[in-house]
Backbone bond lengths (Angstrom), bond angles and torsions (degrees), N, CA, C in turn:
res aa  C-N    CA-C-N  psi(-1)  N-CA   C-N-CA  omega(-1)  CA-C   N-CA-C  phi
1 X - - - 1.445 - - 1.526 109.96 -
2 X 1.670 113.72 133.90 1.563 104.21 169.66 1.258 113.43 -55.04
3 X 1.500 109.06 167.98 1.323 136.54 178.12 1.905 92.75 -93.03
4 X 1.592 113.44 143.23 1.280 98.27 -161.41 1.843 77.77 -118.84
5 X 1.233 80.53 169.74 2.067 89.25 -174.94 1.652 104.27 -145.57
6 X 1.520 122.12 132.66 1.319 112.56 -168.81 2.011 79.18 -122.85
7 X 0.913 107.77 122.04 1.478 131.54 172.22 1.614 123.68 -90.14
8 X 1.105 108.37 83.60 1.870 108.84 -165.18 1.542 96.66 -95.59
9 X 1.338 114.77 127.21 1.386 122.31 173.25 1.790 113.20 -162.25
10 X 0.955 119.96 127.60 1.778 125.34 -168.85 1.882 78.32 -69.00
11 X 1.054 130.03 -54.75 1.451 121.90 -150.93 1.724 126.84 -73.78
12 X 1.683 105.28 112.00 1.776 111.32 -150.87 1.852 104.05 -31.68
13 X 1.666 106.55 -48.70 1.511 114.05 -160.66 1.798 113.20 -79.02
14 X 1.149 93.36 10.93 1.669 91.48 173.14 1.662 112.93 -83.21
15 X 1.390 120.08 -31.67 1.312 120.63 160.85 1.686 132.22 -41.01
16 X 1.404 90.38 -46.53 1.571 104.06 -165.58 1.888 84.93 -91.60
17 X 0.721 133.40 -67.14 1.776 121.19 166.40 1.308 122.63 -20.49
18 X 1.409 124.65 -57.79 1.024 126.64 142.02 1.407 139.63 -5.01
19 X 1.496 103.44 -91.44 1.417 119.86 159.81 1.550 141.14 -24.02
20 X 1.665 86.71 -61.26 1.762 126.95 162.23 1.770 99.71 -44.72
21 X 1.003 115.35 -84.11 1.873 120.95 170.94 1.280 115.15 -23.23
22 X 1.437 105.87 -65.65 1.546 120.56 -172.89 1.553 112.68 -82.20
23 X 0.883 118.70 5.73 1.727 124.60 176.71 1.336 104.64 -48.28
24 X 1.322 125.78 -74.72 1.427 112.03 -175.86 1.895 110.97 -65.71
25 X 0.588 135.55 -76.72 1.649 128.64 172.14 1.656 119.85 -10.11
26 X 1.337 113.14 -55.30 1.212 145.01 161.02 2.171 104.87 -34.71
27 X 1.665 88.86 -55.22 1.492 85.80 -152.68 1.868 99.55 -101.58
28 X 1.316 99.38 -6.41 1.690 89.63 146.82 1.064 111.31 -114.31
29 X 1.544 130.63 59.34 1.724 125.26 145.29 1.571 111.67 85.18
30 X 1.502 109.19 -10.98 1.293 123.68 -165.94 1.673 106.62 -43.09
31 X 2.003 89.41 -53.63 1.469 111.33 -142.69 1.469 105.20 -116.74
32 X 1.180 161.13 124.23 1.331 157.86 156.68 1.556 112.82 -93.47
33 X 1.380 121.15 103.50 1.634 122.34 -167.29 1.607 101.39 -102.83
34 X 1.381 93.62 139.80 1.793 103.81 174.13 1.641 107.01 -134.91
35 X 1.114 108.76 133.53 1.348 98.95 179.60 2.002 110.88 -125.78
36 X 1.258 110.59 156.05 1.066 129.69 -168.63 2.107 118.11 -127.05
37 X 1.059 125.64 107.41 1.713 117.08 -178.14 1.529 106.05 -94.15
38 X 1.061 107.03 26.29 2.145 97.27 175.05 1.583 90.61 -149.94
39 X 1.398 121.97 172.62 1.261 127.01 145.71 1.766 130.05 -72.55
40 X 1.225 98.26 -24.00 1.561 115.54 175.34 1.612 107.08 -63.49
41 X 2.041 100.24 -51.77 1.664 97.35 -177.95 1.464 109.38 -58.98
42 X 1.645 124.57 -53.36 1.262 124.33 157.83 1.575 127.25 6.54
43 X 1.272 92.42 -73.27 2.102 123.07 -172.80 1.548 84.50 -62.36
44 X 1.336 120.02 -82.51 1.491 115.35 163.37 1.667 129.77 25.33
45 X 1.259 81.48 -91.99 1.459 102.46 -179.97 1.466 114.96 -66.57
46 X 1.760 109.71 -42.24 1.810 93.32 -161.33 1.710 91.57 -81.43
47 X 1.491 137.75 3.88 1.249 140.68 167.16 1.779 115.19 -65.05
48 X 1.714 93.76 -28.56 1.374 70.67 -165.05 1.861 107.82 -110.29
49 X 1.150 108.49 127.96 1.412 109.29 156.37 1.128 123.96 68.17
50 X 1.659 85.00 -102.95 1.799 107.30 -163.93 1.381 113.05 -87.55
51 X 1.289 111.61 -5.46 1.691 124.19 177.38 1.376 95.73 -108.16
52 X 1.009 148.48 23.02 1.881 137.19 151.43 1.485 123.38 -68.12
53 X 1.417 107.78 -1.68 1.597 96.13 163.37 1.409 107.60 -127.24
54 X 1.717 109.77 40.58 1.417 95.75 130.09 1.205 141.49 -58.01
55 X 1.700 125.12 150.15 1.685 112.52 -142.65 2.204 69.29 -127.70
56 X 0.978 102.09 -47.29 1.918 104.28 -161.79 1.112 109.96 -99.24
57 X 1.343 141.67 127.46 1.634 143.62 134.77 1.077 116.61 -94.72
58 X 1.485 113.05 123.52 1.904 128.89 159.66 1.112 94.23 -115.56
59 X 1.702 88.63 119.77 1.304 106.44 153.83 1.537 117.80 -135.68
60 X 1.688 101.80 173.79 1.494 105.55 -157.98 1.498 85.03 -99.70
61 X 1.614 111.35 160.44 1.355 110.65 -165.79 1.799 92.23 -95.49
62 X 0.842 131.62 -56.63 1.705 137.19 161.09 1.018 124.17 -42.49
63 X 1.580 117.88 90.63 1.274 107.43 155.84 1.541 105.12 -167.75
64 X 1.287 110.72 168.70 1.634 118.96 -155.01 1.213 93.59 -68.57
65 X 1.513 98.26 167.59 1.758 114.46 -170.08 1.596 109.19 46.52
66 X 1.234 104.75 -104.61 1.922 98.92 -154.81 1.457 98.60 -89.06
67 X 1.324 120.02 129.47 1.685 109.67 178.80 1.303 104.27 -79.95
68 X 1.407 100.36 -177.48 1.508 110.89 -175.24 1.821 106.79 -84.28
69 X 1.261 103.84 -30.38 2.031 91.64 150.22 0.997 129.49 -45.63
70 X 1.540 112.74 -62.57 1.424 119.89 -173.07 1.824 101.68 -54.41
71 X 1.349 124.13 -47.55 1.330 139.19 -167.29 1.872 93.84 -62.37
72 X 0.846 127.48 -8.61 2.059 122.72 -151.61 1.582 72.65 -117.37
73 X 0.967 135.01 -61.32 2.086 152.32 -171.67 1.854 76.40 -31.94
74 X 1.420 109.22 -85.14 1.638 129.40 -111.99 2.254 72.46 -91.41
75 X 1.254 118.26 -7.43 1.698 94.69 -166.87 1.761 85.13 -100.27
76 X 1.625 102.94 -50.49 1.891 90.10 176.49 1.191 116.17 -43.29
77 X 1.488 131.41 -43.64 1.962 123.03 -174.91 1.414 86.35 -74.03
78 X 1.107 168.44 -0.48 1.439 123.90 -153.79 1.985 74.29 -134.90
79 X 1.495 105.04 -55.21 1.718 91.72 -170.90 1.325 104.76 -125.11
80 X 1.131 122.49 102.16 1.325 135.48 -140.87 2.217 98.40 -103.85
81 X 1.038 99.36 -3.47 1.398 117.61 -176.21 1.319 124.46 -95.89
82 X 1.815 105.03 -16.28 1.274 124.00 -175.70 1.431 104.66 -78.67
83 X 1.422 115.61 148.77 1.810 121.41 160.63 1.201 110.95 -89.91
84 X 1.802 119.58 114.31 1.695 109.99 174.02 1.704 85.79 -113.90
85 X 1.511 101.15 138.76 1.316 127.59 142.34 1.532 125.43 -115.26
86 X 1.560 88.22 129.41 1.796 99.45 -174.83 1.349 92.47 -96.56
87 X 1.610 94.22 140.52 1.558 112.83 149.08 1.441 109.66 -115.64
88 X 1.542 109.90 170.60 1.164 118.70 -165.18 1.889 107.43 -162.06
89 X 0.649 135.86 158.45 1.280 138.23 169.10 1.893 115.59 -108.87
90 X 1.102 79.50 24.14 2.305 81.04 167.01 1.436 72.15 176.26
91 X 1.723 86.77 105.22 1.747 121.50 149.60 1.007 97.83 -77.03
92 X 1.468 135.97 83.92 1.276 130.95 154.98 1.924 106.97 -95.72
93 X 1.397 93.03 152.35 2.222 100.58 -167.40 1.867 80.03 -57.38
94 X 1.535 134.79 -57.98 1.996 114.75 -158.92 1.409 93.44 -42.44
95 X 1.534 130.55 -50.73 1.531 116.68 -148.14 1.534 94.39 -69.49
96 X 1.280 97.59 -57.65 2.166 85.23 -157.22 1.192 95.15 -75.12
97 X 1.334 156.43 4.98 1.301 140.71 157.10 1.955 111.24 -71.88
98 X 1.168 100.98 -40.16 1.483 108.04 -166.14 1.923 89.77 -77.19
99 X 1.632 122.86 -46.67 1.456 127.06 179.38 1.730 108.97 -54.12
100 X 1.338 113.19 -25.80 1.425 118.61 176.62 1.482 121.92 -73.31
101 X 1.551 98.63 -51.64 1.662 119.69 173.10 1.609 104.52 -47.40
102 X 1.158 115.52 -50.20 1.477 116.58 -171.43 1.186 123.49 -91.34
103 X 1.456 117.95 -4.55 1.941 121.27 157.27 1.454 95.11 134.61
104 X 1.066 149.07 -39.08 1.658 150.67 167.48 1.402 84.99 6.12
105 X 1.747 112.07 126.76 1.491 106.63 165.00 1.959 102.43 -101.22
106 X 1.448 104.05 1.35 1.193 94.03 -179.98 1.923 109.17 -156.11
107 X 1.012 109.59 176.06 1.817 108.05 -173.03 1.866 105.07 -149.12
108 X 1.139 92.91 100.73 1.619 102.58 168.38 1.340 128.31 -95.32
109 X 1.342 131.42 132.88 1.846 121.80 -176.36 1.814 94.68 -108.39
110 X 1.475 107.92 136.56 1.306 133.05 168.88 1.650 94.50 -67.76
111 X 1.409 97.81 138.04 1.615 149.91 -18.72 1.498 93.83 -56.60
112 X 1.152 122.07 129.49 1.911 135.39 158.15 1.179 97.74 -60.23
113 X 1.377 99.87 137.15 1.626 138.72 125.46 1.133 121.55 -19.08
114 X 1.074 136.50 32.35 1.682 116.27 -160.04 1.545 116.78 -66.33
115 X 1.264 120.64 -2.22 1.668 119.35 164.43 1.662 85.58 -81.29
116 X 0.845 133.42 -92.63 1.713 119.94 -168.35 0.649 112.23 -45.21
117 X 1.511 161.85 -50.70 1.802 139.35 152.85 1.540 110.51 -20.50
118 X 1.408 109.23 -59.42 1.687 92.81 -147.64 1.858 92.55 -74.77
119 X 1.294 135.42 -24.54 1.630 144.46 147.44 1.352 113.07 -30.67
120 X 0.926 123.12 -50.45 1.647 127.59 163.37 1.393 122.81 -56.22
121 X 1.415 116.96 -63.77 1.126 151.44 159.88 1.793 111.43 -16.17
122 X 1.663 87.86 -94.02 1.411 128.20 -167.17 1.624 97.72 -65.21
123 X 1.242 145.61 -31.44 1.415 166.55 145.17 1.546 98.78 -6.52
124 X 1.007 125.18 -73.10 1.666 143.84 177.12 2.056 94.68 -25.77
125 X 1.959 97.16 -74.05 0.853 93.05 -143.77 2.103 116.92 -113.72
């Protein structure tokens, strides 16, 4: 069974970036990508159903309404089993110290790595 990935990011072209990366993974079954642009849509999704065995959340720490802190807070109390990695575009020490404090099993700086993401990632399984 793929490994499923819920991708939270306010920004339209992070999807299709995404995709683009994960194309081969994706297209042997590896990878199952879901993506989310709010923290609310986020909650959304891992609420409903057929998306509960999402295993990964990346999310971006910036973005309107609920940040991607607040979003890492509210998924550790509720699914405490899940892996969130934040990215962010300013690795500054407050963010990944404060992303650590609150359960972040991991901290990425924009533009990603995506050979070290999918190493992180793909590592599990």
């Amino acid at each position: 069974m793929a490994l499923r990935i819920l991708v939270v990011d306010d920004e339209e072209d992070v999807e299709l970036l995404f995709r683009q990366r994960f194309r081969k993974e994706v297209n042997d079954n590896k990878v199952n990508l879901h993506f989310a642009n709010s923290g609310l849509s986020a909650l959304d999704i891992l609420k409903d159903v057929s998306h509960q065995d999402i295993i990964v959340i990346l999310s971006d720490i910036n973005m309107p309404g609920m940040t991607g802190l607040e979003l890492l807070e509210k998924i550790k109390a509720q699914y405490p089993n899940k892996k969130v990695m934040m990215i962010s575009a300013y690795g500054n020490e407050q963010y990944m110290n404060e992303a650590e404090q609150k359960g972040a099993d991991d901290f990425f700086t924009k533009p990603v790595d995506f050979k070290l993401l999918k190493e992180k990632i793909l590592s599990d399984i």
